[in-house]
N, C-alpha and C positions, 0 to 999 in steps of 0.2 A: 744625193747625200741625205744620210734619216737626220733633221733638223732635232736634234736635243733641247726641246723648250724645258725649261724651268718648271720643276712640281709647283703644285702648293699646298703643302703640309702646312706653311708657313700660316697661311689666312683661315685654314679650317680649324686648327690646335690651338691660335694665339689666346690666350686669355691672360690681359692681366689681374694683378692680384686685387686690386681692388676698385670700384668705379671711380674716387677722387684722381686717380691718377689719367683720366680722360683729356685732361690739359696742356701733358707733355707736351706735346706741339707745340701748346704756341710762345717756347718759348727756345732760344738759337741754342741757352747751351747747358748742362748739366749743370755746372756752377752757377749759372744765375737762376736756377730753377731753385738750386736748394738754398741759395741764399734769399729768395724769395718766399717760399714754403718756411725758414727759422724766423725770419721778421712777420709773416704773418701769424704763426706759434706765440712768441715773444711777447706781440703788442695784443693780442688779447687776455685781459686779464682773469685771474685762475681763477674767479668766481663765476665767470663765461662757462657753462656748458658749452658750448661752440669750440673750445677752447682742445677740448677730447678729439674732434673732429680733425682739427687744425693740426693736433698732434700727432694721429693718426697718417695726414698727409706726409707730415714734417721726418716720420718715423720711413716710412718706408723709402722718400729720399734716401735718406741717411743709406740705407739696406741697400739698396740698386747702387749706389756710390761708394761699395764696399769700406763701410765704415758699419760694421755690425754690431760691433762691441757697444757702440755710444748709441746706434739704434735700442738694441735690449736694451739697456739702462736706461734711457730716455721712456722704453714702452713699459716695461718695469715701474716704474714714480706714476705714470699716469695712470695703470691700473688698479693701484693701492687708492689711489683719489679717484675712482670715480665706481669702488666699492663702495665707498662711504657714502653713493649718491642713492637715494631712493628709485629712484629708476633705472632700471638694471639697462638700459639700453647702451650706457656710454660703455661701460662693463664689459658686455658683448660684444660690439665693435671693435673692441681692443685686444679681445682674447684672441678672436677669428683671424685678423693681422697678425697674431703673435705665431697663430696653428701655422696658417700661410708660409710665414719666414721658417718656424720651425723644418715646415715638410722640406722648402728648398733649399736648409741644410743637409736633409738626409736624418733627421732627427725626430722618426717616425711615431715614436713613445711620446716625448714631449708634445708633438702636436695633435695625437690623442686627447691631451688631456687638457688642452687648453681649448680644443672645439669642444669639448662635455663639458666645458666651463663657461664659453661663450654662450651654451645652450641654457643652462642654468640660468644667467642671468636674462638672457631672452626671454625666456617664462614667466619674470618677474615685472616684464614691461608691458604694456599695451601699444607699442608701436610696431606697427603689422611690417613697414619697410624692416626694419632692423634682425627681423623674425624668420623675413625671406631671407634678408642680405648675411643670414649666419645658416640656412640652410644650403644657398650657393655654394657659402666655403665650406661645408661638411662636404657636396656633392663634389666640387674643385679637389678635397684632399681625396674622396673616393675611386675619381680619376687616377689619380697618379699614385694610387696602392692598386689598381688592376682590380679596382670592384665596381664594376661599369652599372653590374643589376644594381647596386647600392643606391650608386651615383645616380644613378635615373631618379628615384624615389625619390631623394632629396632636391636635386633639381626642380620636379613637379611638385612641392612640396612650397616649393621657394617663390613659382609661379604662381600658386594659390593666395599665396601671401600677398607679392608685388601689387597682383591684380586688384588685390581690394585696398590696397595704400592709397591714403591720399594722394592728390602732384608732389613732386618736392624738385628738384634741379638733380638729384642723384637717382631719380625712381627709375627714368627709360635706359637709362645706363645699365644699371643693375638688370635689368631686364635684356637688354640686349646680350651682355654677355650670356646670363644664364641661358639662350635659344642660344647659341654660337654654340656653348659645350653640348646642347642638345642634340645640336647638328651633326657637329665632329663625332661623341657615340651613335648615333645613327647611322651615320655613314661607315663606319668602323663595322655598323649589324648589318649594311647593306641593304637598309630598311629606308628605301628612297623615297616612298611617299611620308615618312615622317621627319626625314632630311631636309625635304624640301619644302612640309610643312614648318618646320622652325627656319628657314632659312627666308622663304616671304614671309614671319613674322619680324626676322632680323629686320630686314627691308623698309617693312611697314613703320617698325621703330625710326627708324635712321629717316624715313620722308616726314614724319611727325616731328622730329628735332631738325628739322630744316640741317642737317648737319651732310655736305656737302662730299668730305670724307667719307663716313661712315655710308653714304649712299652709294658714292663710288666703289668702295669694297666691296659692299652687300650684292651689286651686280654684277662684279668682278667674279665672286665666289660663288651666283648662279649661272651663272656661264660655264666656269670649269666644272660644276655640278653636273650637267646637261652633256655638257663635251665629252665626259666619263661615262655615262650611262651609253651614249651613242657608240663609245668604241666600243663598248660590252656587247653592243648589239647594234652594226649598223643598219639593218634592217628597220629599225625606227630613225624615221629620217625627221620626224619630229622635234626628237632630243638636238638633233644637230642644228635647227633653225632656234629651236630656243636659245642654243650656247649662241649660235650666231646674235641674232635680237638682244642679249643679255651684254655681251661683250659691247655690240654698238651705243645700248646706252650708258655702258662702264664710260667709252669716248667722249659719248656728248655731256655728260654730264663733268668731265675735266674740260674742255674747252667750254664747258661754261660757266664754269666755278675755280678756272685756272690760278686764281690768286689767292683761293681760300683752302687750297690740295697743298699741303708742306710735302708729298711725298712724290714729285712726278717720275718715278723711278718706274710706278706703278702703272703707268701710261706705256710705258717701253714694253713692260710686259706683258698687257692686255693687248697693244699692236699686236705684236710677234704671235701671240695664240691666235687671236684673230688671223693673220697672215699664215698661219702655221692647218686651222680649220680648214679655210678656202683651198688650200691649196691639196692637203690630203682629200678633203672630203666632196670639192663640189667640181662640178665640169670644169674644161678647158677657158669657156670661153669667162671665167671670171680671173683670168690672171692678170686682168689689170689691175682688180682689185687685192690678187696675191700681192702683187711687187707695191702699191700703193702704202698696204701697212707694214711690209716689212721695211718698206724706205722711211716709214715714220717709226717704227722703232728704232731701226738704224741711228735716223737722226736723234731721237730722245735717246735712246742710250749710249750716242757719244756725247751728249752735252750732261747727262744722269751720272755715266762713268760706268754703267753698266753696261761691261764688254761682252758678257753671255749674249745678252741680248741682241751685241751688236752680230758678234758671230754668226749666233743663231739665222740673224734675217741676211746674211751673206751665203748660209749655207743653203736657205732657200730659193736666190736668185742664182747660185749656181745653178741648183735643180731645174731651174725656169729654161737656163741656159744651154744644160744639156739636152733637154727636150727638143730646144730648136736648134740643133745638131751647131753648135756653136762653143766648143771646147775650150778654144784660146780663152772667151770671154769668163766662162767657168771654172776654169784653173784661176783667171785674176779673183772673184769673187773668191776663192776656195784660199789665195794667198795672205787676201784681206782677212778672211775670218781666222785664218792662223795667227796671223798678225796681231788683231784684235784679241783673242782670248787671252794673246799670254801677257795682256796690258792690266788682267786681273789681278785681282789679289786672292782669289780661290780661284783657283781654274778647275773648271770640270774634263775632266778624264776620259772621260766619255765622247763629247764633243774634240778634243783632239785627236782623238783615235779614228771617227768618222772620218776627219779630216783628211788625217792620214790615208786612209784606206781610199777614199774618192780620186784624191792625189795621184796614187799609184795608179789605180786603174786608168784615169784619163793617159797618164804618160804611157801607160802599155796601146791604151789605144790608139797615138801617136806614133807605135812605135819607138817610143825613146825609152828603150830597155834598162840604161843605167840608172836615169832618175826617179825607173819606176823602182827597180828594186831599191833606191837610198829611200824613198819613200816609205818602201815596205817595211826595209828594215829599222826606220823611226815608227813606224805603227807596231810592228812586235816590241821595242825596246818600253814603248808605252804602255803597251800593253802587260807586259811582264812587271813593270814597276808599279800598275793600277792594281795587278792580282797580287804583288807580293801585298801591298799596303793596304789590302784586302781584308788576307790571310793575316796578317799581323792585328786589323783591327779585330778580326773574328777571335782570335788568340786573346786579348785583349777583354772581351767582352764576358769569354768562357771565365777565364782568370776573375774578372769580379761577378760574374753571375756564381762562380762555385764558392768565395771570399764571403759572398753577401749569403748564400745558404749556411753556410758555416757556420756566420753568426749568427743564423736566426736558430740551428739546431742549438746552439751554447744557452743564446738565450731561452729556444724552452727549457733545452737541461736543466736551468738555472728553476726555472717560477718552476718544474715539477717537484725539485730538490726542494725548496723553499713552502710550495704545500705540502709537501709529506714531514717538515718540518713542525709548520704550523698542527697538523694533526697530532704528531706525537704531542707537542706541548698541551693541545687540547686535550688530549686521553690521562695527561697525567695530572692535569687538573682535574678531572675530573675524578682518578683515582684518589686524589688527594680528598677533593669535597667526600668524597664516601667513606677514606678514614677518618676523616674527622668528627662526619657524622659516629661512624662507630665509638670514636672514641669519647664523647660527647653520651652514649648507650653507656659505656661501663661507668663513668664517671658518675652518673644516675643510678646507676644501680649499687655501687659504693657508698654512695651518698645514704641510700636505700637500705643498705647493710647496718652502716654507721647509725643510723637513728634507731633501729631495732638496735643493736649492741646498748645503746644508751639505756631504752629504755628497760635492759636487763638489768644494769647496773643501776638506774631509780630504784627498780623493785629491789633490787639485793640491800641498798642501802637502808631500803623504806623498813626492811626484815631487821637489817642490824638495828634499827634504833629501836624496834618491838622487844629485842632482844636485852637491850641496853636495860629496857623500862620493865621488864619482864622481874629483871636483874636488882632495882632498883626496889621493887615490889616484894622481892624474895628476900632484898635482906631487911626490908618493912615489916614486912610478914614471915617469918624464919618458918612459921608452922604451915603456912599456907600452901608456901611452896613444897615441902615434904606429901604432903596430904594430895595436894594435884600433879605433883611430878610425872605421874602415869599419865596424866589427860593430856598435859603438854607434850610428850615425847610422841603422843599420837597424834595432835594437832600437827607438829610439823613434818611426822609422817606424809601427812594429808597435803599440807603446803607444797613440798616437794613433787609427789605426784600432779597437784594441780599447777607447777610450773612445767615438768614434763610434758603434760597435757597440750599445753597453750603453745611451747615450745613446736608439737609435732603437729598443732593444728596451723600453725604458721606456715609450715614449710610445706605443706599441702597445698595450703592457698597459693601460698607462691608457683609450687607447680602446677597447677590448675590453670593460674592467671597465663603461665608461660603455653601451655598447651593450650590453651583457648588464643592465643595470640597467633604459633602457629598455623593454626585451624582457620582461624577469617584469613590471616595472607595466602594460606592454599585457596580458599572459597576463590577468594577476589581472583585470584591469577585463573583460577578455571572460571571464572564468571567472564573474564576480560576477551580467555581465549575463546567461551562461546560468542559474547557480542560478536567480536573479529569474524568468527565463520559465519554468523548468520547475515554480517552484513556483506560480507564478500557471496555469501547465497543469493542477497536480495538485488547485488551488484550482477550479477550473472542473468538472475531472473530482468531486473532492469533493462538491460541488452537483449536479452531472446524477446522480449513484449515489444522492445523499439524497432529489432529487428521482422517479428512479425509485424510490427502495426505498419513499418516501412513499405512493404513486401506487400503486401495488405492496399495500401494507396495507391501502389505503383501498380498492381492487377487493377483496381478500381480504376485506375486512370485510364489503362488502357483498355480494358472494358468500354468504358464511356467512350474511348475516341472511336473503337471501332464499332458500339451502338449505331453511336453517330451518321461517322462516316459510309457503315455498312447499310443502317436501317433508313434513318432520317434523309443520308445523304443521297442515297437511292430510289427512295420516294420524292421528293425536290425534284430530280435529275429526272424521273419520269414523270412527271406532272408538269417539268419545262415542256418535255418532248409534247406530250396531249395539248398542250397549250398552242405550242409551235404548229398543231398541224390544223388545233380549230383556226389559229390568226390566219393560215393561207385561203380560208373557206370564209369570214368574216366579209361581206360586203359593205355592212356600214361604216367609214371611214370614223365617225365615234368611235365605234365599239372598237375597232383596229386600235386606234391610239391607247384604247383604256389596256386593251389584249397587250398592246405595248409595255408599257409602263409596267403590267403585272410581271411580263416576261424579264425585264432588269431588278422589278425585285425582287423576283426568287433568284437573277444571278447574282445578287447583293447576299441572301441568305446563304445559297450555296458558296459565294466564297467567306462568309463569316463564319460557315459552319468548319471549312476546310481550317482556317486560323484556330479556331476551338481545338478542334482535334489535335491540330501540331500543337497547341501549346499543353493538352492534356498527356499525347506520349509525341518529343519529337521523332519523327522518322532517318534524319540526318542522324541522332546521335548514335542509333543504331548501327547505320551502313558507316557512315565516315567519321563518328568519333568526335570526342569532346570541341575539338577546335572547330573545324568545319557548324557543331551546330551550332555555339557561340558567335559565331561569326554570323551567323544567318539569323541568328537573335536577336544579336546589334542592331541590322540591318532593317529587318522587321518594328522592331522598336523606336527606331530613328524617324525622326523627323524634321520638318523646318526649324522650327523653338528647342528641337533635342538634336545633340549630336553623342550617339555612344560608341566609343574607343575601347575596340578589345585590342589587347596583346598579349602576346606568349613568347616569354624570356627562357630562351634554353629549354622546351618544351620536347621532351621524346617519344611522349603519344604511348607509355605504357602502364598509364590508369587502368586498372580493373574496370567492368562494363558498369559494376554497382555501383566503384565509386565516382567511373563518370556522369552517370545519373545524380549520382547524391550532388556532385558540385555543379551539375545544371541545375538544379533546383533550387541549391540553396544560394548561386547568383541571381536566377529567375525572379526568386522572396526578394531579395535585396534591392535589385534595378524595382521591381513592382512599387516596393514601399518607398522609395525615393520617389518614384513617380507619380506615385498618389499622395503623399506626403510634402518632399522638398521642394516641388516645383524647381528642377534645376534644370540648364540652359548647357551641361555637357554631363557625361558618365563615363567615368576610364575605370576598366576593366584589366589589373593584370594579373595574369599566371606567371609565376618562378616558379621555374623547375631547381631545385637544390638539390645538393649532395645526397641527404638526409633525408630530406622534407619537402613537401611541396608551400608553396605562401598564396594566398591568394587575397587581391585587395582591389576594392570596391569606393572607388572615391566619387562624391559629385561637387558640384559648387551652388548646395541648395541653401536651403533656408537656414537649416542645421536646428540641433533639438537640445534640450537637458538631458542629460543621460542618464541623472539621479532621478528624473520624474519618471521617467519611460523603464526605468527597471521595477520603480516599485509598481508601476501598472500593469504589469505580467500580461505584455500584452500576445495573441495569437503568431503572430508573424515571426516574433524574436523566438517565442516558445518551440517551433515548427524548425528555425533556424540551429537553434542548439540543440534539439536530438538530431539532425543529422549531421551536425559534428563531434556531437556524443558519438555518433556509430563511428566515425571516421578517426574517432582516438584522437581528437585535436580540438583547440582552441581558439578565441577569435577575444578582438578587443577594439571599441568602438571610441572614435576621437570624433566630437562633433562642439561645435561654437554656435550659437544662434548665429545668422547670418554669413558664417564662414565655411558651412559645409560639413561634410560629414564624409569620413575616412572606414573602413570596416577592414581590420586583416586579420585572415585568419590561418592557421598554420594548423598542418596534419604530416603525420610521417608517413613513410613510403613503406609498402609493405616487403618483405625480405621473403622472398619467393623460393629462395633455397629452405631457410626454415618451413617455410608452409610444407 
């Protein structure tokens, strides 16, 4: 019979939402839990910071105990209070809970915005725990949107954090989960050495909090670790001693912490895989320790209630039994575990179909034809009922996988209709701001109009009262005015022509002024459009000077390695050899030793020289390409006091030669200058490969630096660094804290190879 053990999706995925809820346990029932969690809320008073905290527990009771509505409104009031607080920590904490509940409604927009809330007020606090514990639940939400590259970043982001927190009663918690979702995306990339690195970190946590639980699990889930990798490849018989080894101290550690484990359910199930290992994977002669743990599952998961399990180790002492040609006994065990499953409350389909099918065969091999075929015919009817409810959930799933596209096309519909909205209202303000301006031009020049009109009519008027007194003089002087009447009708000859005058000199000026106005906005606009060419000239020129001076280093370099290598490395290499053949002819046992000595350190020289030259041109990046000599860089560079972590997310290896050069160099500059600078104690290394773009990020956990002092010092390394990400058309941007380390990402686009 194939013994159908239990996955565990369950112990790799669990993550709760927050670390205060670590307590569950220890209390029998959901109602005294939250009526515990409101009286501890209640009686501390709202002048208690603590009191956010308290809240926080009290809120997510409420949420797990479907009571949502008085959840929000409860998390709602204490967010408005402890906005008002100066340190944004309580803030934060409140928001990240609120994202949390959001996402497991299904309310993916709202919990956007309240983790970029959470974040915000994070920045405003100096408390390094609360910093990680809001980076966790960004990476937690990043999970469950299918953005795993995301998730990672935030995750080890959250790590950086925890690490430098003081103690506190919630720090190894927080810590714990975040290595648990670690684990779970790693395993998901099949990326078992870092599976298993977050997974003994799990461990390490859980023997540090002496917490007897969380240890039993932690070995429970490096067991089925080890057990998995094994069937992938049983040719390493390693993985299977380790599942083995891991599993036995999942056992000893419940028998001897059997009072302080709420969950011995757990115990049935580590038997039976145990029992289930031995029996697939190792000789005959340990079936006594097969039938040993499936009789102790058996027993625990009839006193647990879990009847999988009981089946399960029925179905394997069957198998024990047909081995040793004992049928009768086989069919009983084979009746038991039928018996047992349907005592479930989920029965697996799976396992009674085995069932079935073992059934039939033994009666055919008894010859009892009828009971084989009722047999039969209860494993097809099973089987038809597992495939229809199958098919149905597959139907199912399509129906809201195609439901849930729908709305996300509506919803872009929506925000593209809404920016093309926003744009028009922008363009017609902006038309607006230009008539007004215009009309704001005529209104001036009206104005402009108007004061010349006046001053026509001063003068006109200035003329009548001349006229007036002219008048007044004429009939003063009756004679006077007879005798000059000729001079005056030619004086105002004169007048007229000199207002004409004035008149046509005006209007000149004014078009003068107008075509001189003209004239500077043509100048400016061809002045504008020369700068624009000559800087996009010196833009070009920029790039061909970067590109030769690039091109330039890169021959120089490898000039130098194969100087080296060729000249230098081949004089050494013959001058060992002269060395090597005086030391066999050498009879002074002195001189021998000193002949010695010389001879290791020219192979000291000779292998420094070798290291020179790979670091001047690598040779790997040639033949095998960017990762392979990253890889080999790490490795090289690694040491006791240094551990450096490269990775490559989604990586498909179709960098150009130049640019994989350029981005060995410019990790090269960076790990260099950490290392001569941060003094730090690890270096991760990661490539994404994007849609779009590629990302590249360079983290340590060094000293870390001012970033405002170190830009105005222009210094050689950063200078080196940004032309060649000038060439590569991308940009990079540096997050560093004294003491917290130093962050480098830089992002460049992928080149489009059809255009080229």
């Amino acid at each position: 019979m194939r013994s159908n053990i239990l996955g565990l999706p369950h112990i790799l995925r669990v993550t709760l939402l927050c670390v205060s809820f670590c307590f569950l346990i220890n209390y029998s029932s959901a109602q005294e839990l939250l009526y515990h969690l409101q009286q501890q809320y209640e009686k501390t008073s709202i002048t208690n910071p603590e009191r956010f905290y308290h809240a926080g527990k009290y809120i997510q009771g409420l949420f797990f105990n479907q009571q949502e509505e008085k959840a929000s409104q409860l998390l709602k009031e204490n967010i408005q209070l402890a906005m008002h607080r100066k340190d944004g920590k309580y803030a934060a904490y409140l928001y990240a809970i609120q994202a949390m509940n959001n996402r497991i409604l299904e309310n993916i927009a709202a919990s956007e915005i309240s983790i970029t809330k959470a974040k915000e007020y994070a920045d405003k606090s100096n408390d390094l725990e609360i910093k990680g514990y809001v980076h966790y639940c960004e990476g937690w939400l990043r999970v469950r949107n299918n953005k795993e590259g995301d998730a990672v970043r935030s995750f080890l982001a959250a790590i950086t954090y925890l690490d430098k927190a003081p103690p506190s009663p919630t720090l190894m918690g927080r810590k714990s989960f975040t290595y648990k979702e670690l684990t779970s995306i790693y395993a998901n990339w099949n990326e078992y050495a870092l599976q298993e690195k977050y997974s003994l970190l799990t461990l390490d946590l859980a023997v540090q909090q002496q917490d007897p639980m969380a240890i039993f699990d932690a070995y429970m889930s490096m067991g089925y670790m080890h057990e998995q990798q094994y069937m992938k490849d049983e040719s390493q018989q390693k993985q299977r001693d380790q599942a083995e080894k891991y599993y036995l101290q999942a056992i000893h550690t419940y028998h001897k912490n059997k009072n302080k484990i709420p969950f011995p359910s757990n115990l049935s199930f580590v038997a039976i895989n145990l029992a289930n290992l031995y029996f697939k994977f190792y000789p005959d002669n340990y079936k006594n320790k097969v039938l040993y743990y499936a009789e102790l599952a058996k027993k625990q998961g009839i006193e647990t209630q879990q009847y999988t399990h009981v089946a399960s180790a029925y179905g394997i002492m069957a198998e024990i039994a047909k081995k040793e040609n004992n049928p009768k006994k086989a069919k009983e065990y084979l009746i038991s575990a039928l018996t047992e499953i349907t005592k479930s409350t989920v029965t697996d389909q799976n396992i009674i179909l085995s069932i079935y099918q073992n059934l039939s065969e033994l009666a055919e091999t008894e010859g009892d034809l009828p009971e084989a075929i009722r047999y039969h015919k209860a494993y097809m009817e099973t089987f038809k009922s597992l495939y229809d409810q199958e098919q149905l959930e597959i139907g199912k799933r399509l129906e809201a996988q195609f439901d849930k596209e729908r709305q996300r096309q509506q919803l872009v519909t929506m925000h593209l209709e809404a920016e093309k909205k926003e744009q028009q209202i922008s363009l017609m303000q902006t038309i607006s701001l230009q008539q007004k301006q215009e009309f704001e031009n005529l209104k001036l020049h009206e104005e402009n109009q108007r004061k010349q009109l006046e001053l026509t009519q001063l003068e006109s008027e200035k003329r009548t009262q001349e006229l007036k007194l002219a008048r007044l003089e004429t009939q003063n002087r009756a004679q006077d005015i007879l005798s000059y009447q000729n001079e005056i009708s030619y004086k105002e000859k004169i007048n007229t022509y000199y207002v004409a005058l004035i008149l046509v000199f005006l209007l000149l000026v004014l078009l003068l002024l107008y075509a001189y106005k003209q004239r500077s906005k043509s100048l400016k606009q061809h002045k504008e459009l020369y700068n624009f060419s000559l800087e996009k000239e010196k833009q070009n020129s920029k790039i061909s000077t970067l590109t030769a001076m690039l091109e330039g280093q890169e021959q120089e370099r490898g000039r130098m390695a194969r100087d080296l290598h060729d000249g230098l490395g081949g004089l050494l290499s013959s001058t060992k050899i002269t060395l090597s053949r005086l030391h066999d002819h050498v009879a002074n046992p002195i001189q021998g030793d000193i002949m010695e000595k010389s001879l290791k350190q020219l192979d000291t020289a000779v292998e420094e020289l070798r290291r020179i030259a790979h670091n001047l041109m690598p040779d790997l990046l040639n033949r095998y390409g960017l990762q392979e000599a990253l890889q080999d860089y790490a490795i090289r560079m690694s040491h006791d006091l240094l551990d450096i972590d490269v990775q490559f997310l989604h990586y498909s290896n179709q960098l150009e030669k130049d640019q994989q050069l350029l981005v060995y160099r410019i990790i090269q500059e960076l790990v260099n200058n950490a290392i001569k600078h941060a003094d730090p104690k690890q270096i991760i290394i990661q490539i994404v490969e994007e849609i779009d773009n590629y990302s590249i990020i360079v983290e340590d956990d060094g000293k870390g630096f001012d970033i405002e002092t170190t830009r105005g010092s222009q210094s050689a390394g950063l200078h080196n660094i940004q032309s060649r990400i000038d060439f590569l058309k991308g940009n990079f941007h540096i997050q560093s804290e004294e003491q917290l380390g130093t962050s480098v990402e830089i992002t460049f686009p992928k080149i489009d190879k059809k255009n080229d």
